[in-house]
SEMAR-779764 format. One record per residue (C-alpha): z, x negated, y; residue in three letters; residue number from 1. Coordinates in Angstrom, 3 decimals. Example, Ala and Ser with C-alpha at 12.3 -4.5 7.8 and 13.67 -1.06 7.14 Angstrom:
BEGIN
SITE  7.800  -12.300  -4.500  ALA  1
SITE  7.140  -13.670  -1.060  SER  2
END
This chain:
BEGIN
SITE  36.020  150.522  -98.570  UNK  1
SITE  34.961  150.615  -94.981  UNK  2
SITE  32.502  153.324  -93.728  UNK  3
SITE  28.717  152.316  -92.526  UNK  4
SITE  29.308  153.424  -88.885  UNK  5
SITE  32.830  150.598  -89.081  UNK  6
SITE  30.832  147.900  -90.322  UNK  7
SITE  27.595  148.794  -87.427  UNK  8
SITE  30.874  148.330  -84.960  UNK  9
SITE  32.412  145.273  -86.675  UNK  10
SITE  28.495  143.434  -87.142  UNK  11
SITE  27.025  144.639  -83.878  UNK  12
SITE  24.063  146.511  -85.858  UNK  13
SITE  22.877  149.256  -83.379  UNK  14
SITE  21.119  152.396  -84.224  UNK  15
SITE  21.541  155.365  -86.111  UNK  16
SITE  18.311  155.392  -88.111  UNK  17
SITE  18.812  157.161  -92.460  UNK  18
SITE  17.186  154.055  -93.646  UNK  19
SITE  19.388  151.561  -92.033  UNK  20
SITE  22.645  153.066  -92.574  UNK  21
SITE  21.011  153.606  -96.678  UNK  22
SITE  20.936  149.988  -96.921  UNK  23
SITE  24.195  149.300  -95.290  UNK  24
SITE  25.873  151.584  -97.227  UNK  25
SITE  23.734  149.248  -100.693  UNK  26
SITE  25.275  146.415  -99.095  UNK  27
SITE  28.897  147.067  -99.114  UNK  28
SITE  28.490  148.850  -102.863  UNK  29
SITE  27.057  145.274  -104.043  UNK  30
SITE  29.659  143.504  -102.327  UNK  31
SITE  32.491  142.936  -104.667  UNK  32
SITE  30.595  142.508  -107.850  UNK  33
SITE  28.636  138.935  -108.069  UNK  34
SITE  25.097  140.102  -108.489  UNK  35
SITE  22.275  138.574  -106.830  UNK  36
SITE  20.437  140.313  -104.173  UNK  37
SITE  17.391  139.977  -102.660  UNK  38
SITE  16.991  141.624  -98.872  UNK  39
SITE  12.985  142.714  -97.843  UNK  40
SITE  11.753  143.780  -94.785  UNK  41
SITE  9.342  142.868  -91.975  UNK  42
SITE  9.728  139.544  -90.249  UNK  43
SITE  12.316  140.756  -87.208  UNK  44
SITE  14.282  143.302  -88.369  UNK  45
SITE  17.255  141.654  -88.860  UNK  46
SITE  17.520  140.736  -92.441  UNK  47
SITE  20.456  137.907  -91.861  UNK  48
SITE  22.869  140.724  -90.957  UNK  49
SITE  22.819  142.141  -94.747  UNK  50
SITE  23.539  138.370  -96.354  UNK  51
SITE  26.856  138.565  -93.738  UNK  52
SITE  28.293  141.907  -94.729  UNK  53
SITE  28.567  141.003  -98.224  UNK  54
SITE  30.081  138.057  -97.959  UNK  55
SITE  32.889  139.556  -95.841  UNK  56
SITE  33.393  142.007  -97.485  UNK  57
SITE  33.427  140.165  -100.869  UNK  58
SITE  36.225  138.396  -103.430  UNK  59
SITE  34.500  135.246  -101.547  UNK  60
SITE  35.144  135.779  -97.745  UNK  61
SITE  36.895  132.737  -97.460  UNK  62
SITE  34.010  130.643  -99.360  UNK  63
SITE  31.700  129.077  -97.527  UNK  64
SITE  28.822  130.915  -96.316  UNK  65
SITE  25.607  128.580  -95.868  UNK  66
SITE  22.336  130.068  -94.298  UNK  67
SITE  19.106  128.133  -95.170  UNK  68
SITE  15.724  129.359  -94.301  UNK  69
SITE  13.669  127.700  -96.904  UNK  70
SITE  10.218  127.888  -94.874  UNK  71
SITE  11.941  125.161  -92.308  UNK  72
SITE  12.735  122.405  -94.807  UNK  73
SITE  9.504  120.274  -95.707  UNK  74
SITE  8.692  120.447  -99.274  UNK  75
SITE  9.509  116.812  -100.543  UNK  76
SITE  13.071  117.265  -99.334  UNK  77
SITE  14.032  120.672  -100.246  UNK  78
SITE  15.121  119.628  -103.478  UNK  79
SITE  17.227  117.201  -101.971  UNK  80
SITE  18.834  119.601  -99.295  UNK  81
SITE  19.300  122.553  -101.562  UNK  82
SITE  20.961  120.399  -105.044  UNK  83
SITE  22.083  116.817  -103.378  UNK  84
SITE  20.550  113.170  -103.968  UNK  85
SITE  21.875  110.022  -105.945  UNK  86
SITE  21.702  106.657  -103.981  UNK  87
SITE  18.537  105.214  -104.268  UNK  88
SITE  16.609  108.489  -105.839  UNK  89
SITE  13.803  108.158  -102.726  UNK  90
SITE  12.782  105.702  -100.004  UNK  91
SITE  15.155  106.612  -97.384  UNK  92
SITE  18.044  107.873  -99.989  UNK  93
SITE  21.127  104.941  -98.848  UNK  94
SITE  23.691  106.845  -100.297  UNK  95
SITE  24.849  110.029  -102.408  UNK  96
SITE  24.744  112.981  -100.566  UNK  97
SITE  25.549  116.927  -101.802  UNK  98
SITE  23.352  119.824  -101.729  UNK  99
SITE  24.375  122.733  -100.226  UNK  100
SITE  24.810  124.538  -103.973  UNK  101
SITE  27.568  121.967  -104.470  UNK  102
SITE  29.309  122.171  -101.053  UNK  103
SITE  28.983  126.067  -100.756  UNK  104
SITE  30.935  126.184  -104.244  UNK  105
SITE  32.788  129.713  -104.288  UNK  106
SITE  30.801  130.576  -101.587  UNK  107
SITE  27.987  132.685  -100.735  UNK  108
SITE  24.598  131.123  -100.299  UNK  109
SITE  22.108  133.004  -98.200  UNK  110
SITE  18.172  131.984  -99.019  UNK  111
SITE  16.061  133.096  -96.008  UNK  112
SITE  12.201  132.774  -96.534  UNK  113
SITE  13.066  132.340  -100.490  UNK  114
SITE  8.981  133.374  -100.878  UNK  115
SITE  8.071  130.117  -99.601  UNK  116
SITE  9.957  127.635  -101.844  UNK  117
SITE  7.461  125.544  -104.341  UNK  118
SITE  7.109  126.322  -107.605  UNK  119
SITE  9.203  123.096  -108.971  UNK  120
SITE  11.749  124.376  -106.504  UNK  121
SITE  11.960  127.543  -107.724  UNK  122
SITE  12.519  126.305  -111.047  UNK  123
SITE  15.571  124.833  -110.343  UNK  124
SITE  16.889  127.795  -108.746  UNK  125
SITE  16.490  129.693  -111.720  UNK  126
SITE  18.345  127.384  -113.954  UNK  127
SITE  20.982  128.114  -111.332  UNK  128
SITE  20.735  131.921  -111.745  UNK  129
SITE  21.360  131.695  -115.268  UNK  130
SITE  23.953  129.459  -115.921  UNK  131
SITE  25.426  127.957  -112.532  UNK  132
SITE  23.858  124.195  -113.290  UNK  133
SITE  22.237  121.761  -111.185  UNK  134
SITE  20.818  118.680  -111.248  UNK  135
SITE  20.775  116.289  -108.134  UNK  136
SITE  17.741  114.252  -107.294  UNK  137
SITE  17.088  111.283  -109.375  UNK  138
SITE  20.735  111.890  -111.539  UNK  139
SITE  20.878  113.046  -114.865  UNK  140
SITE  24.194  114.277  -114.770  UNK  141
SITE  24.628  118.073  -114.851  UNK  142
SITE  26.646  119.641  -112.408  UNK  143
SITE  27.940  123.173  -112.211  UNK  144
SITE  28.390  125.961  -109.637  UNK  145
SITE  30.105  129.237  -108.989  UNK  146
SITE  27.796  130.434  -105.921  UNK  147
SITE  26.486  134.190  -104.787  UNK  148
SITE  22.766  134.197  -103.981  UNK  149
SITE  21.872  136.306  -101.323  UNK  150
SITE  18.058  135.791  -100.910  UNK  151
SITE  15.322  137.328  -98.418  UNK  152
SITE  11.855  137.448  -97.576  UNK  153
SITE  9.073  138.811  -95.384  UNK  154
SITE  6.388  138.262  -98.035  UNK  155
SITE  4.846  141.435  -100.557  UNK  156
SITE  6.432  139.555  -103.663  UNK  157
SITE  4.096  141.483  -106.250  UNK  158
SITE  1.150  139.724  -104.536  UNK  159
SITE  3.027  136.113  -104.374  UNK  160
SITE  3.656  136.971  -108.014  UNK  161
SITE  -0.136  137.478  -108.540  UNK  162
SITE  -1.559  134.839  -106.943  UNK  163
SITE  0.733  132.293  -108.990  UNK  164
SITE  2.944  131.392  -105.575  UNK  165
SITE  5.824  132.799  -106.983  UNK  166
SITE  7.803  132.698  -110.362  UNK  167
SITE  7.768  136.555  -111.675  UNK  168
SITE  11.093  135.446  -113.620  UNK  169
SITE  12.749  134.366  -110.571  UNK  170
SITE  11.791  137.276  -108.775  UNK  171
SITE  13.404  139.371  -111.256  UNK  172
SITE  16.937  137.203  -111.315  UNK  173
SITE  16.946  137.237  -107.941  UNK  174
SITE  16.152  141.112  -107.571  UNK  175
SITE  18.929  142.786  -109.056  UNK  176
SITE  19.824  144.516  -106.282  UNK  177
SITE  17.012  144.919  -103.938  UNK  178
SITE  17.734  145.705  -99.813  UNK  179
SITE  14.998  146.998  -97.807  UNK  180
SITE  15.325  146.947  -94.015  UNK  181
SITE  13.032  149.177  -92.344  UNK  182
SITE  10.557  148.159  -88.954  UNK  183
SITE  11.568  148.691  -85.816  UNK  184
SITE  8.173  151.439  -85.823  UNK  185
SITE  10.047  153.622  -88.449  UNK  186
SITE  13.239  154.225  -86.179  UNK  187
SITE  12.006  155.389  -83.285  UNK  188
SITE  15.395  156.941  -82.566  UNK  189
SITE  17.395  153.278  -82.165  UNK  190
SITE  14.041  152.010  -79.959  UNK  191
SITE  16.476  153.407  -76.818  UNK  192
SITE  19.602  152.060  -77.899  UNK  193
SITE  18.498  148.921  -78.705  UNK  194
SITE  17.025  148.080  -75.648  UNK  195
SITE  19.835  149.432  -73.564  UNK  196
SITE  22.459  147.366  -75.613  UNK  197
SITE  20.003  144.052  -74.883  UNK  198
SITE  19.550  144.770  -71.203  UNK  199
SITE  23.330  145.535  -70.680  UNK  200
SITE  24.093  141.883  -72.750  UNK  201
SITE  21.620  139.947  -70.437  UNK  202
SITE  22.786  141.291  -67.518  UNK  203
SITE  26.124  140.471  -68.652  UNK  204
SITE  24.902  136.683  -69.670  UNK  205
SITE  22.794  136.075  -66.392  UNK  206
SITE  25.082  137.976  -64.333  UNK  207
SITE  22.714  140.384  -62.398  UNK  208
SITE  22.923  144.460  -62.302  UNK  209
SITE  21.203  145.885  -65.890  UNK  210
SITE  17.811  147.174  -65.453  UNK  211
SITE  17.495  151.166  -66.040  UNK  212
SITE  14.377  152.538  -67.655  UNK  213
SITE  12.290  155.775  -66.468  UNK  214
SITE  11.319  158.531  -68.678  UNK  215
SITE  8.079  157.116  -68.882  UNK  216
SITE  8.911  153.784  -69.593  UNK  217
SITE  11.209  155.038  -72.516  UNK  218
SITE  7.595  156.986  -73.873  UNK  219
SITE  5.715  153.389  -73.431  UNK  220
SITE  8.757  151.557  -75.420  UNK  221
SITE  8.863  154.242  -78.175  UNK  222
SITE  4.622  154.662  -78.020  UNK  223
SITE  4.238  150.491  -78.765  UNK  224
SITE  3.934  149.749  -82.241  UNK  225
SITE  6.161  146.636  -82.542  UNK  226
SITE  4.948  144.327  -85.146  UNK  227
SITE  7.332  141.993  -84.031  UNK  228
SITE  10.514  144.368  -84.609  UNK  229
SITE  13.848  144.075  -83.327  UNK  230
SITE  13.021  140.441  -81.872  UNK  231
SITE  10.053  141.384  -79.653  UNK  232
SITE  12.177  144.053  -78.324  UNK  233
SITE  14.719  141.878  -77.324  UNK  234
SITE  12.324  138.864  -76.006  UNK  235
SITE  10.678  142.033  -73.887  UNK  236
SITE  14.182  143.250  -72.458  UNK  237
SITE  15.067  139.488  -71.522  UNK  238
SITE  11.776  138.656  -69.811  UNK  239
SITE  12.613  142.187  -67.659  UNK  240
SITE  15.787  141.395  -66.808  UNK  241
SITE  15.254  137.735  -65.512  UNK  242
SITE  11.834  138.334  -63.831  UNK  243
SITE  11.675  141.992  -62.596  UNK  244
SITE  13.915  142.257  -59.003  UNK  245
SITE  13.596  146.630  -58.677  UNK  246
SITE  16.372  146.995  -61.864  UNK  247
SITE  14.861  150.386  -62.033  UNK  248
SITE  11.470  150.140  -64.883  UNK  249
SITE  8.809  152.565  -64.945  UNK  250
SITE  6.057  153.154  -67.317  UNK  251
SITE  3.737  150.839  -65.486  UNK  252
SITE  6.039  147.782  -65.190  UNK  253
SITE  6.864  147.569  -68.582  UNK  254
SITE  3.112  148.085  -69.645  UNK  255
SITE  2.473  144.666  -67.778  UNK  256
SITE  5.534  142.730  -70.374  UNK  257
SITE  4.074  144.535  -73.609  UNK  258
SITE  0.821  142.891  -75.454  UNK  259
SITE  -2.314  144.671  -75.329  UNK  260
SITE  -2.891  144.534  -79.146  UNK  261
SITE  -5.620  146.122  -80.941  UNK  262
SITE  -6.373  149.668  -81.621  UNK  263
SITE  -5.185  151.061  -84.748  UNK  264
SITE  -8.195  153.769  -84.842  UNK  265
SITE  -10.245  152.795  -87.757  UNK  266
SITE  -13.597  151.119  -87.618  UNK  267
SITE  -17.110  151.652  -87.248  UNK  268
SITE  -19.077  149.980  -89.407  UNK  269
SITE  -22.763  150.589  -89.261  UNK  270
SITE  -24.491  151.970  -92.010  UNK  271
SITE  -28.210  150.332  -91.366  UNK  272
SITE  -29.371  146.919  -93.430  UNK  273
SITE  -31.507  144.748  -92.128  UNK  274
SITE  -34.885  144.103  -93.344  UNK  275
SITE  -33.896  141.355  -96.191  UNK  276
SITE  -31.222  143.406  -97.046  UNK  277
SITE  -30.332  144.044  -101.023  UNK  278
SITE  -26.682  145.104  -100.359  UNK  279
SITE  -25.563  143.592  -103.710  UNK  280
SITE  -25.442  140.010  -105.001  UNK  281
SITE  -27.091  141.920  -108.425  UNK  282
SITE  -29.631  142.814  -106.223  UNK  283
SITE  -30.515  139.218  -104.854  UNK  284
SITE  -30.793  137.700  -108.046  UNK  285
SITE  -33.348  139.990  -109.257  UNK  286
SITE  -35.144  139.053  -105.752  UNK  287
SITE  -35.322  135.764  -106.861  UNK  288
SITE  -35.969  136.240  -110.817  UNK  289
SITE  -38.979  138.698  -109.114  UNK  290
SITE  -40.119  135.570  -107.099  UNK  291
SITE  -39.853  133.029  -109.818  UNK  292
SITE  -41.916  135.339  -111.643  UNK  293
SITE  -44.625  136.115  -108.696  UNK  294
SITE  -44.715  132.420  -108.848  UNK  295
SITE  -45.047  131.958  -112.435  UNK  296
SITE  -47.893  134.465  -112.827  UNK  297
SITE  -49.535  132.310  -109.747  UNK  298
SITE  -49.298  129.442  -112.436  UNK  299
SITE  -50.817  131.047  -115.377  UNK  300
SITE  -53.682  131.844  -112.799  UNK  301
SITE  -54.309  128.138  -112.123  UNK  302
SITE  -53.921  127.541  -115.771  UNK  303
SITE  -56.243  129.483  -116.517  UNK  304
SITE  -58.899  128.156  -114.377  UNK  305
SITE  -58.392  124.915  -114.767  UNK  306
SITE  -59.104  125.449  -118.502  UNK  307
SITE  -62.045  127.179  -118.115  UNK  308
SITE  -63.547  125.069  -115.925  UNK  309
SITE  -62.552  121.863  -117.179  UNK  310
SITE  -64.724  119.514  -118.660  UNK  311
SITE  -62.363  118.029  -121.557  UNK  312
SITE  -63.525  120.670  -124.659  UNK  313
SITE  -60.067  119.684  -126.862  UNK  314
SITE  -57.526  120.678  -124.118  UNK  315
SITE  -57.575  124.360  -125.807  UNK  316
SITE  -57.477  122.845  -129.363  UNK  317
SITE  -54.499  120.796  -128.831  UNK  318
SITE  -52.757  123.057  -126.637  UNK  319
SITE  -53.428  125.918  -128.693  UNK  320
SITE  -49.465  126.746  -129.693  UNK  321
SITE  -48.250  126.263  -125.764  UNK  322
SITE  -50.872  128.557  -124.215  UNK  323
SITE  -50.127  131.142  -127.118  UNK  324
SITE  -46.172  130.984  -125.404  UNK  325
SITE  -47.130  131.114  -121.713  UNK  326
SITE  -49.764  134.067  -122.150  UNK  327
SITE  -48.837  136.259  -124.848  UNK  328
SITE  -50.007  139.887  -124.491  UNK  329
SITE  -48.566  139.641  -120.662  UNK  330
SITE  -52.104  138.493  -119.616  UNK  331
SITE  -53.822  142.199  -120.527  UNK  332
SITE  -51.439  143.523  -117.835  UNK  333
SITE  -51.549  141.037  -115.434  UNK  334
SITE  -55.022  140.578  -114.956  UNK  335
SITE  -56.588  143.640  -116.014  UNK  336
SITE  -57.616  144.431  -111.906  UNK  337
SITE  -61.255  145.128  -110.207  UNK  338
SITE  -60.093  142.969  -107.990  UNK  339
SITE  -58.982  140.372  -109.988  UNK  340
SITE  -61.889  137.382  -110.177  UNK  341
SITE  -60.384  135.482  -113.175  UNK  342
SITE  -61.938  136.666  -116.593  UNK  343
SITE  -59.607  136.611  -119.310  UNK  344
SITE  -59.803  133.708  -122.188  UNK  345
SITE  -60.597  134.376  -125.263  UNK  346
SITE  -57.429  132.312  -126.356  UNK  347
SITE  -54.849  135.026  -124.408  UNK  348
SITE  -56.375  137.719  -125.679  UNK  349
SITE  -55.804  136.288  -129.490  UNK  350
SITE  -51.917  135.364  -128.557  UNK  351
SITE  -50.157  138.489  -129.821  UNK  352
SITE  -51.693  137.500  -133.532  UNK  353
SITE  -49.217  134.145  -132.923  UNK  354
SITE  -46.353  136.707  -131.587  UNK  355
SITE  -46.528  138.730  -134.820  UNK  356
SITE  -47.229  136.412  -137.373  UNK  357
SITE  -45.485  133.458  -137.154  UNK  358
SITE  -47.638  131.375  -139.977  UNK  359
SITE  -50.469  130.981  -137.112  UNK  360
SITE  -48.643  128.008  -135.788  UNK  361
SITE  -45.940  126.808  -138.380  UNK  362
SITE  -45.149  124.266  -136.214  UNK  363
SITE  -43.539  126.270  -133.968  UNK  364
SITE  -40.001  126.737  -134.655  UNK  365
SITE  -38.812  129.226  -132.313  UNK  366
SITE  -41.574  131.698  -131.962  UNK  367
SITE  -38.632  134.084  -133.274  UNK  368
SITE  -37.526  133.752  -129.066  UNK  369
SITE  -40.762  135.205  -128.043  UNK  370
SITE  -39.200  138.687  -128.990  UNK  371
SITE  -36.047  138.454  -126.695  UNK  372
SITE  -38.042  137.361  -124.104  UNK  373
SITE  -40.611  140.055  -124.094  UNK  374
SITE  -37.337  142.293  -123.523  UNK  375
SITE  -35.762  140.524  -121.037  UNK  376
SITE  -39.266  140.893  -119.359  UNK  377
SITE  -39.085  144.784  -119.601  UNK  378
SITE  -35.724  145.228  -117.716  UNK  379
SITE  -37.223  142.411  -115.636  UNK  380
SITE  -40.174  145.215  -114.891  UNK  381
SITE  -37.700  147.541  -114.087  UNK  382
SITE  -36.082  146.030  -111.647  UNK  383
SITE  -39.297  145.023  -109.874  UNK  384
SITE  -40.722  148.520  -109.359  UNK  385
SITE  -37.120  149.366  -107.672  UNK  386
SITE  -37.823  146.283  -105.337  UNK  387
SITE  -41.281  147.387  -104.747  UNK  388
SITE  -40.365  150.558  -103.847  UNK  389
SITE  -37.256  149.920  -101.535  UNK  390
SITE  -39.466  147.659  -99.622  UNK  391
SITE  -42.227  150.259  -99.125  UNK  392
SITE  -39.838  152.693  -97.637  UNK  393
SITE  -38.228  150.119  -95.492  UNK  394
SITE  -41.359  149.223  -93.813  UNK  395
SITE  -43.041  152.771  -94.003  UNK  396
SITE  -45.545  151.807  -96.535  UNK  397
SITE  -47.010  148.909  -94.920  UNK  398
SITE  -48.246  146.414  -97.706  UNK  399
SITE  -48.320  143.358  -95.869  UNK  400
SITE  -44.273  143.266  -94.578  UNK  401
SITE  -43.616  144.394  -97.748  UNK  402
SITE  -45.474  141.604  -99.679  UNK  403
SITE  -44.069  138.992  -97.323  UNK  404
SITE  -40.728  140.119  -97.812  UNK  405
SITE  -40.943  140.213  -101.575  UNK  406
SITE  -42.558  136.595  -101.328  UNK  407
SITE  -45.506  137.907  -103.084  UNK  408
SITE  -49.400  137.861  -101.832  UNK  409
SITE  -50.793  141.375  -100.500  UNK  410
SITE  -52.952  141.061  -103.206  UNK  411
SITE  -50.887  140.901  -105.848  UNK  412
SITE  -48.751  143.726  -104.373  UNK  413
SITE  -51.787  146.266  -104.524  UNK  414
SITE  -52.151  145.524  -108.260  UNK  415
SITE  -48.278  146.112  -108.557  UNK  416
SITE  -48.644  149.469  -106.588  UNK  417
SITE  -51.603  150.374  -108.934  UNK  418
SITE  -49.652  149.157  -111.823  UNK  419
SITE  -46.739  151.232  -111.718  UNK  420
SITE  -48.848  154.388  -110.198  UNK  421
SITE  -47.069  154.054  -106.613  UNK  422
END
């Protein structure tokens, strides 16, 4: 078995970081067994390396090896690339072709992206997990295959998993042997080496001198964060060497190639709410149950008026059993205000006899409801006086913001405040 530091030599994988040489040392253990593995890491760090080493150094080094990156093939022909086609399956299909399961037979098969293959996709690729059989598009013949899957991905697969984007059965087929390659960020001892091996293989390539860093540009490369890894360090050391004419760097030149990207410090969010504020969706809803009940008290007001000033005598006889359900014994404590013009009706004040005894109007069916609502209307009262209140304080008692804000008249707020002893 060849050591980790001969296959860095043999591969070209540069650096000296624990991590990477922990999963180099996973890969060639894996190697001559036939187990599926699936390779993680950020998008840059040079996943495809891992899929390579295996194969070489498996039973199947002189199989084909076939790369795919799965989030490059449009979804309607996936199927087709990745298990074949019959003549005449699709518009476009003139003749039989083979998937690359069928021509990389003995092989190793390396999945790149595997996180972004559709769900009917990924069915198929389980049946081939399990048992080595395919179907191509539009055949019903079933064909059989003696490939390796090597798979990776860039992608948190627990959260795929959650939101139904990925199958959690495939993830586990595919995960028998799980590779994690760690960012660029996490080895800041190969950030050095990495870029000197890059600037030495474009100067070699474009045939110019290699560009030398400062010690200060060496503390700006190992300072940057890197979310673009191993490739963004090489894209940075090619754009140096082509463009910059002094081949010695200092920290200022090489600030001008790297991206000015967002702080990492945490942020400030301010703690003040504005006026119509509630902070919770809760909250709001009781707003607006408080408003539709300002403006059904407004209603019983009119009502009220309208029958006691109205010239048709019968309108309380026949209406007896639906003014007994609007008033109820609410209108004692909604009313009951010096300030309040409206005298109370005889009627309302006779409406908790109908509430307790339901024989006063037989033909009401559901007075039995009259109880649940009278409790709903309790929390309801509840919830008010914390409304009430939190719009006092926010405008320093002054009754008429907080009335307008609350959607109710000034008025009705000082009865409220006298109600509940504010």
């Amino acid at each position: 078995m060849e050591s980790v530091q001969a296959i860095k030599q043999r591969f070209g994988i540069i650096g000296n970081n624990q991590k990477l040489n922990r999963a180099i040392e996973k890969a060639i253990q894996v190697s001559p067994t036939d187990i599926s593995v699936l390779v993680t890491g950020e998008s840059g760090v040079g996943k495809e390396s891992i899929p390579k080493i295996i194969h070489q150094l498996s039973h199947r080094k002189h199989g084909k090896y076939i790369a795919v990156n799965c989030g490059a093939i449009p979804e309607g022909t996936i199927d087709s690339e990745l298990f074949g086609h019959e003549k005449g399956a699709f518009t476009g299909a003139t003749q039989t072709r083979s998937g690359y399961f069928e021509v990389s037979d003995g092989g190793t098969i390396f999945l790149d992206e595997v996180g972004e293959l559709p769900l009917t996709t990924q069915v198929r690729l389980l049946r081939v997990l399990e048992n080595g059989e395919f179907l191509k598009v539009g055949s019903s013949q079933v064909l059989k295959t003696n490939v390796r899957i090597v798979a990776a991905t860039n992608v948190n697969m627990f959260e795929a998993i959650k939101k139904g984007k990925f199958r959690e059965d495939l993830y586990y087929r595919l995960s028998t042997v799980e590779i994690h390659l760690p960012p660029l960020r996490d080895r800041q001892e190969d950030i050095h080496l990495l870029f000197r091996k890059f600037a030495s293989d474009f100067a070699l390539k474009y045939k110019m001198p290699t560009i030398k860093l400062t010690d200060d540009a060496t503390r700006e490369l190992l300072k940057f964060r890197w979310s673009g890894n191993i490739r963004q360090l090489r894209n940075i050391a090619e754009q140096i060497s082509v463009l910059e004419e002094n081949r010695t760097i200092n920290g200022q030149t090489i600030r001008g190639y790297l991206p000015n990207t967002a702080t990492n410090l945490p942020a400030i969010i301010s703690n003040t709410k504005s006026e119509s504020d509630f902070s919770s969706e809760r909250e709001i809803l009781y707003k607006v149950l408080f408003d539709m009940k300002a403006d059904l008290n407004d209603l019983k007001k009119l009502t009220a008026e309208l029958m006691k000033n109205g010239t048709d005598k019968d309108v309380q006889k026949n209406n007896e059993s639906l003014i007994q359900k609007i008033y109820g014994d609410e209108s004692d404590a909604e009313y009951d205000d010096t300030e309040d013009d409206l005298e109370i009706l005889p009627i309302a004040e006779r409406s908790s006899t109908s509430l307790v005894d339901p024989s006063v109007n037989p033909l009401d069916k559901y007075h039995f409801a009259e109880e649940i609502q009278e409790e709903e209307t309790l929390s309801l009262q509840d919830k008010e006086l914390e409304l009430i209140k939190k719009s006092l304080e926010r405008h320093q008692g002054k009754r008429k913001l907080a009335a307008a804000e609350l959607g109710i008249s000034e008025r009705t707020l000082y009865r409220k405040i006298k109600q509940y002893d504010l």
